[in-house]
C-alpha positions as CSV (number, residue, x, y, z in Angstrom):
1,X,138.3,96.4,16.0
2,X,138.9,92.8,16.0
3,X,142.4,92.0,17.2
4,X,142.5,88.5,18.3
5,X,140.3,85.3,17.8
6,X,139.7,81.9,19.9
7,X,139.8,78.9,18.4
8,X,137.8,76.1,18.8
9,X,137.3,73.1,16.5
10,X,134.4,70.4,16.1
11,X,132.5,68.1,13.8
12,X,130.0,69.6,11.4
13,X,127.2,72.0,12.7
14,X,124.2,70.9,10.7
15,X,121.4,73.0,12.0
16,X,123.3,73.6,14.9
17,X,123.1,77.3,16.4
18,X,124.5,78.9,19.5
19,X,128.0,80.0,20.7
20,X,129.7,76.6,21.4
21,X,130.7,73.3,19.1
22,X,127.5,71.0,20.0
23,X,130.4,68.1,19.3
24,X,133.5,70.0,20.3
25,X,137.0,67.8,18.9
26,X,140.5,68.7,19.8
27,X,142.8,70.5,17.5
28,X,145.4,67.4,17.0
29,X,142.1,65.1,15.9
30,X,140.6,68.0,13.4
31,X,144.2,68.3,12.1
32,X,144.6,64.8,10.8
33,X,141.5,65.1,9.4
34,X,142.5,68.3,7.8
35,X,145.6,66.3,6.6
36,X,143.4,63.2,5.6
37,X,140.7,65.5,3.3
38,X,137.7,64.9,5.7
39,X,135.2,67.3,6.9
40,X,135.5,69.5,10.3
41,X,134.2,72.7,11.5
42,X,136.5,75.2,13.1
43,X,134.8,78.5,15.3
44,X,136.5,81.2,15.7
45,X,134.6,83.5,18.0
46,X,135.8,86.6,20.5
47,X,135.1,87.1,23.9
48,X,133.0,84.1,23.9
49,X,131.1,85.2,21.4
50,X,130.9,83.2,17.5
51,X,132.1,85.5,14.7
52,X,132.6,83.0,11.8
53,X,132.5,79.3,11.4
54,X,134.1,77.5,8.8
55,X,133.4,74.1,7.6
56,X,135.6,71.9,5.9
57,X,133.8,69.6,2.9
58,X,135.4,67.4,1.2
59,X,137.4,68.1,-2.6
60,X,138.8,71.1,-0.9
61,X,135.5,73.4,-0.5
62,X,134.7,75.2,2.3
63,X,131.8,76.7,3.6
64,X,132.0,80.2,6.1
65,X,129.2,81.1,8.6
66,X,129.0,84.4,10.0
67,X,127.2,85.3,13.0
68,X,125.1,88.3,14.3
69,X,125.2,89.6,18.4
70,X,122.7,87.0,19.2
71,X,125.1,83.6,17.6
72,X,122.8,83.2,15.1
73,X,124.2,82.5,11.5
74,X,122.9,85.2,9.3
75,X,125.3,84.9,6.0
76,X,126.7,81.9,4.0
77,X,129.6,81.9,1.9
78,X,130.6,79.2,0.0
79,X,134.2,78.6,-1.5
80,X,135.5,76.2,-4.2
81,X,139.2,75.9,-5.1
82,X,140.7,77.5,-8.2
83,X,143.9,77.1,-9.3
84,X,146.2,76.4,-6.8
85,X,146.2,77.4,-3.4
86,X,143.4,79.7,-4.0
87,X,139.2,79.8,-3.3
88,X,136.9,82.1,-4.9
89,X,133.4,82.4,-3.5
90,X,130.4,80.6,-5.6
91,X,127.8,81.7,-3.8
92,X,126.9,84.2,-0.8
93,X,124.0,83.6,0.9
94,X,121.7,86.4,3.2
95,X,119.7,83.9,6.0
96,X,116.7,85.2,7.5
97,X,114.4,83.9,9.7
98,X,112.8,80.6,7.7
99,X,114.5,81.7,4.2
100,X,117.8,81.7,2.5
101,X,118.3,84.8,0.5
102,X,120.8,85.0,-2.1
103,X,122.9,87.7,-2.9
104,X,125.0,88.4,-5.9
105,X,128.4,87.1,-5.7
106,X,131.6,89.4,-6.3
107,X,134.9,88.5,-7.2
108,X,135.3,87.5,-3.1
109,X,138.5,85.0,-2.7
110,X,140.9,84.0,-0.6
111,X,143.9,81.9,0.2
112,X,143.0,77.9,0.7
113,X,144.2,77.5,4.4
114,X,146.7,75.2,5.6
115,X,145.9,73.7,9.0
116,X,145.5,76.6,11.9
117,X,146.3,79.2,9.0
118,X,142.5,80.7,10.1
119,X,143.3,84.8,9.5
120,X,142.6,83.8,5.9
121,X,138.8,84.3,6.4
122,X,138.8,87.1,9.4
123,X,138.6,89.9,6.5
124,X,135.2,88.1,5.8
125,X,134.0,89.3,9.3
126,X,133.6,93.0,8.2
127,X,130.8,91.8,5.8
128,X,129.1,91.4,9.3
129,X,130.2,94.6,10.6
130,X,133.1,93.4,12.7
131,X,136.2,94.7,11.7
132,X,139.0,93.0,11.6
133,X,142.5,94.7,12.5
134,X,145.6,94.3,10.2
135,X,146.9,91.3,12.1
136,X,144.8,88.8,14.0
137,X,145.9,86.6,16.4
138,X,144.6,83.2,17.3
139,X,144.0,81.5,20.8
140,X,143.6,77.9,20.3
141,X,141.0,76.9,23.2
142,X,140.6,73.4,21.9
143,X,139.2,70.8,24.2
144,X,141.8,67.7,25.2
145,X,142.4,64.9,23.7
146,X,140.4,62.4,25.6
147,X,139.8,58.8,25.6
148,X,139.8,58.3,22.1
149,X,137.3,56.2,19.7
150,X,135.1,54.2,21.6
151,X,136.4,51.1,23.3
152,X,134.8,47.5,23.5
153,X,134.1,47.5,27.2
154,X,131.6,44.8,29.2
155,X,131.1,42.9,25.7
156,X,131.1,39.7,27.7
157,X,128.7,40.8,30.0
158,X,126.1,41.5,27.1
159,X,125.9,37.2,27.4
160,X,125.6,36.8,30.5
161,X,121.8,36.4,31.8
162,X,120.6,38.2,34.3
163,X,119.4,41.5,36.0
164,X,119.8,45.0,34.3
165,X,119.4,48.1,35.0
166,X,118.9,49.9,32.0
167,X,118.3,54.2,31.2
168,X,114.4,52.8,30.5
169,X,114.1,51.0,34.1
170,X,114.9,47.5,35.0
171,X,115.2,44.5,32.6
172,X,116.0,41.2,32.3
173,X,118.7,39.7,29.6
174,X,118.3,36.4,28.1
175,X,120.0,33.9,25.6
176,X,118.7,33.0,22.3
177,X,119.8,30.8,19.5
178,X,119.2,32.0,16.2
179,X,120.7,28.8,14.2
180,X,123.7,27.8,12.7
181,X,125.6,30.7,10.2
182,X,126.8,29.0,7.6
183,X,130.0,31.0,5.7
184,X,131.9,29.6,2.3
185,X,133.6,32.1,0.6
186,X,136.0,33.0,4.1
187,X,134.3,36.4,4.2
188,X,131.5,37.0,7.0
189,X,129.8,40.2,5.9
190,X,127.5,42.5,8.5
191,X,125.3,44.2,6.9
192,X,121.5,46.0,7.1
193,X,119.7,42.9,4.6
194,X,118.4,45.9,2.5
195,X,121.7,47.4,1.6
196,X,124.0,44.6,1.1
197,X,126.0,45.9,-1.2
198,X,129.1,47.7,1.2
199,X,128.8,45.2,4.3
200,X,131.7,45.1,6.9
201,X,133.3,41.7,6.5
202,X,135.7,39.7,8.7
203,X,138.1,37.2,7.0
204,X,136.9,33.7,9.1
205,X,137.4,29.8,7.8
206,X,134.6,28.5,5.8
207,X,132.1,26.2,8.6
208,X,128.9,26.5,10.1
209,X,128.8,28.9,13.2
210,X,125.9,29.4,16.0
211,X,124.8,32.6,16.4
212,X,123.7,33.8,19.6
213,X,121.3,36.5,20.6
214,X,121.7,38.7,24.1
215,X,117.7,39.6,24.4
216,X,116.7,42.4,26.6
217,X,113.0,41.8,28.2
218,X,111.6,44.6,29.9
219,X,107.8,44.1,29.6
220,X,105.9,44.4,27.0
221,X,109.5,44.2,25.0
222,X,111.8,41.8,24.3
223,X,114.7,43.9,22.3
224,X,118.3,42.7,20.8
225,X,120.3,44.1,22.6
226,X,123.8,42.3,20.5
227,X,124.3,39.6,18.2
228,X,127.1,37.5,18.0
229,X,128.5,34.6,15.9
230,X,131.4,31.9,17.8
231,X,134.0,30.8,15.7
232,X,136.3,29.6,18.5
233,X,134.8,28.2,22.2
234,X,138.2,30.1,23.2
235,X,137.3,33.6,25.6
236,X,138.4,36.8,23.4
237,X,141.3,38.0,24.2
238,X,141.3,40.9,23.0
239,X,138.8,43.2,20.9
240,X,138.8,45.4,18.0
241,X,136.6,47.2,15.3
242,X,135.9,46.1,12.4
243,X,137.2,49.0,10.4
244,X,137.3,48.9,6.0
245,X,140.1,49.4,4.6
246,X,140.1,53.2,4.3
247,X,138.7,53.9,7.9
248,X,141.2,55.0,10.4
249,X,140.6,55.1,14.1
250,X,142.9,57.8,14.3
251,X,140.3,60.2,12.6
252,X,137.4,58.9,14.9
253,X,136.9,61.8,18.3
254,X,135.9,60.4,21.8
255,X,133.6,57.7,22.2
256,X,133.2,57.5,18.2
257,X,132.8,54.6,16.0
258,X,132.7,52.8,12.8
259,X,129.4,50.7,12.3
260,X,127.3,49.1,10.3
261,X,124.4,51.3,9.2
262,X,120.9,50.7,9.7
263,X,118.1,51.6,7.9
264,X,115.6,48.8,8.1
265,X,115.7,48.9,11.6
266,X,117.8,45.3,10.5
267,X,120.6,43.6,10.5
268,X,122.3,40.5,9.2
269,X,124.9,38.2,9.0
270,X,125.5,36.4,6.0
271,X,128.5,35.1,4.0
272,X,129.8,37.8,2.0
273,X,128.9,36.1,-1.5
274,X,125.6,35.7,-0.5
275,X,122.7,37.5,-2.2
276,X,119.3,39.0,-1.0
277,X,116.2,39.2,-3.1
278,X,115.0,42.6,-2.0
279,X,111.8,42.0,-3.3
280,X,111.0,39.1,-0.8
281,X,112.4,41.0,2.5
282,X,108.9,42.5,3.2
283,X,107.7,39.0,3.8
284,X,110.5,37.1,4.2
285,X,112.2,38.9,7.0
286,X,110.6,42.5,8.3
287,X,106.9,41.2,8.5
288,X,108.1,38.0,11.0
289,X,110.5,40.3,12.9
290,X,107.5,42.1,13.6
291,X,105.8,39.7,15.5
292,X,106.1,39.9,19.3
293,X,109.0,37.7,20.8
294,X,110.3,36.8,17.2
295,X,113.6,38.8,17.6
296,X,115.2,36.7,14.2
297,X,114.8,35.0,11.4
298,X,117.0,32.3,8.1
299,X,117.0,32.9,5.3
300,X,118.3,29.5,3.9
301,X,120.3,28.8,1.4
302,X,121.1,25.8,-1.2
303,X,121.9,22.7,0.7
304,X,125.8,23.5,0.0
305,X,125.0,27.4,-0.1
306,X,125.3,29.9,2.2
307,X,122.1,31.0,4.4
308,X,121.2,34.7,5.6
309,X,120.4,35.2,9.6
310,X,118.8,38.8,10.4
311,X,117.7,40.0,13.5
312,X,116.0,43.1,15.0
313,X,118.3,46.2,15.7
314,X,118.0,47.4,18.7
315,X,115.4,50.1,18.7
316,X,115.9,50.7,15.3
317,X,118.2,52.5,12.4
318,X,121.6,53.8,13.6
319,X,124.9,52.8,13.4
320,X,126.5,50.4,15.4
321,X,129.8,49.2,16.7
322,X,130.6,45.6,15.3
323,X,133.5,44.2,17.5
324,X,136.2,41.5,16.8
325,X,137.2,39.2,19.6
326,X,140.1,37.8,18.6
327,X,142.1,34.9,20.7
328,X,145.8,35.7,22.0
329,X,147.2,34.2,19.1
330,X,145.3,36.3,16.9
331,X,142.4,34.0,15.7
332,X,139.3,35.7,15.2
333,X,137.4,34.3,18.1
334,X,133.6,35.5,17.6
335,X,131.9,38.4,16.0
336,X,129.4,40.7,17.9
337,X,127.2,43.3,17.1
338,X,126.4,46.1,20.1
339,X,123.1,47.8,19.8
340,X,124.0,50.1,22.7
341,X,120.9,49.4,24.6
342,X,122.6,50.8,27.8
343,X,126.2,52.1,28.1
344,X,128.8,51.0,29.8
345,X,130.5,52.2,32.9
346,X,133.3,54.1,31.2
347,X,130.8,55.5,28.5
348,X,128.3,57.2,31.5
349,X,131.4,59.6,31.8
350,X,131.9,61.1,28.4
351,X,131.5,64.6,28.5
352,X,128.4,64.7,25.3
353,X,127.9,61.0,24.9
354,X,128.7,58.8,22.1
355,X,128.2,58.4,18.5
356,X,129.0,57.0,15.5
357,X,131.7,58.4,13.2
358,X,131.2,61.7,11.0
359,X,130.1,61.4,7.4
């Protein structure tokens, strides 16, 4: 008879399997997400062992896991809301080792939970053959807080020349100029050049702007390791992320991020008006970025128009951080783009590394 239940919280499992969040987040973080509508997974297991795991999606469904005496997930149940307050189950699904069998569905519902109200799915255990008593009680073993979201730490030093020690073995950084950015709508967008259509922008005065590459050479390679256009010759004096408007840090767990997604193994800066002929990006921009030690390349504009610089990303597609240095009295001072070659001191020290945001 199952009595009592720990409770554990973390983003979603994916493929995941095993008795432990692989991304574990604390209770305060999943419950603003809970309050915000985004997705979260909460475990509730006994004696260290996983019973269920329920997922949070988004338009109020959930999705419940239930696990055999080896943690491995062995039925499915997924909920959609009816009415109000309420879920009914949609489908219930038998997994077996490399299939998915489905099983007919009965009249299976519940109570949509409010934030930590988790006794709402224990009577689901018993379809496991763990029987739940008539009152549960919950243990919340959340992990603490933490640092928080990750933070724009040795930015500078990504332009400063010099000897590195990198996870891959020593390395060399150097400078490179990559041209003039030239921006006339007041909107500098950062974007992969193959999906331009949801950049991250930063509000900056129309102008021409250099852009300046941080180059990591560790031979045969010569890598981009950032990217960063000056507005002011004024040192930041503070940093930030270049959130959209419906991204809150507050929702973001330790060492996670906002960024600008990559699937060209790309990026670019650009003027936020500024359009890209995807048929011409094969030859226009991926084929020269191919070449050995040609880490960027214009795309120029009218003579009045604004032009296109792209550059390699790092070692490829990802997400990454784009940072706002802004000057003490709030000017933004330069823009820079961290491919996360190697992580900074503070980073080496987070307990299961760092990552971009959830979906």
């Amino acid at each position: 008879m199952i009595d009592s239940l720990d409770v554990s919280y973390g983003d979603m499992w994916g493929s995941h399997e095993g008795p432990d969040h692989p991304d574990p987040i604390p209770s305060a973080l999943a419950a603003r997400r809970h309050a915000a509508g985004m997705p979260y997974a909460v475990l509730l297991s006994s004696r260290e062992r996983p019973l269920a795991m329920a997922e949070r999606w988004p338009r109020g469904m959930w999705r419940v896991y239930l696990f055999d005496d080896a943690a491995r997930r062995t039925r499915m149940i997924d909920f959609k809301p009816i009415g109000t307050g309420m879920l009914l189950a949609h489908r219930n699904t038998r997994l077996t080792e490399g299939d998915a069998e489905p099983t007919a569905v009965e009249k299976i519902s519940c109570p949509a939970p409010e934030f930590g109200d988790w006794q709402v799915f224990a009577p689901f255990l018993a379809q496991q053959g763990h029987e739940p008593a008539t009152t549960v009680v919950l243990n919340d073993v959340s992990v603490d807080e933490g640092a928080g979201p990750l933070r724009a730490t040795d930015i500078e030093h990504l332009f400063r020349p010099g000897a590195r020690d990198t996870p891959d073995g020593p390395a060399v950084l150097e400078l490179g100029d990559a041209g003039l950015l030239r921006i006339t709508s007041g909107r500098l967008a950062v974007s992969d050049p193959g999906w331009v259509s949801d950049p991250r922008t930063v509000a900056v005065p129309p102008g021409e702007y250099p852009v300046t590459l941080s180059l990591l050479r560790r031979t045969p390679w010569l890598t981009v390791a950032a990217a960063k256009v000056t507005l002011l010759d004024t040192p930041p004096h503070a940093w930030e992320m270049a959130l959209r408007p419906d991204e809150d840090p507050e929702l973001l767990g330790e060492g996670q991020f906002y960024g600008v997604g990559v699937d060209t193994g790309t990026v670019a800066f650009m003027d936020a008006t500024r359009t890209v002929d995807e048929e011409g990006l094969d030859e226009e921009v991926f084929l020269p970025l191919s070449l050995a030690d040609r880490p960027s390349v214009e795309l120029p504009g009218t003579q009045t128009g604004p032009n296109l610089i792209a550059f390699s990303a790092g070692w490829g597609d990802g997400s990454y951080p784009v940072w706002i240095g802004r000057t003490e009295d709030g000017q933004v001072g330069c823009v820079v783009v961290d491919f996360r070659l190697f992580p900074s001191d503070e980073e080496k020290h987070l307990p299961g590394g760092t990552g971009p945001a959830p979906a």
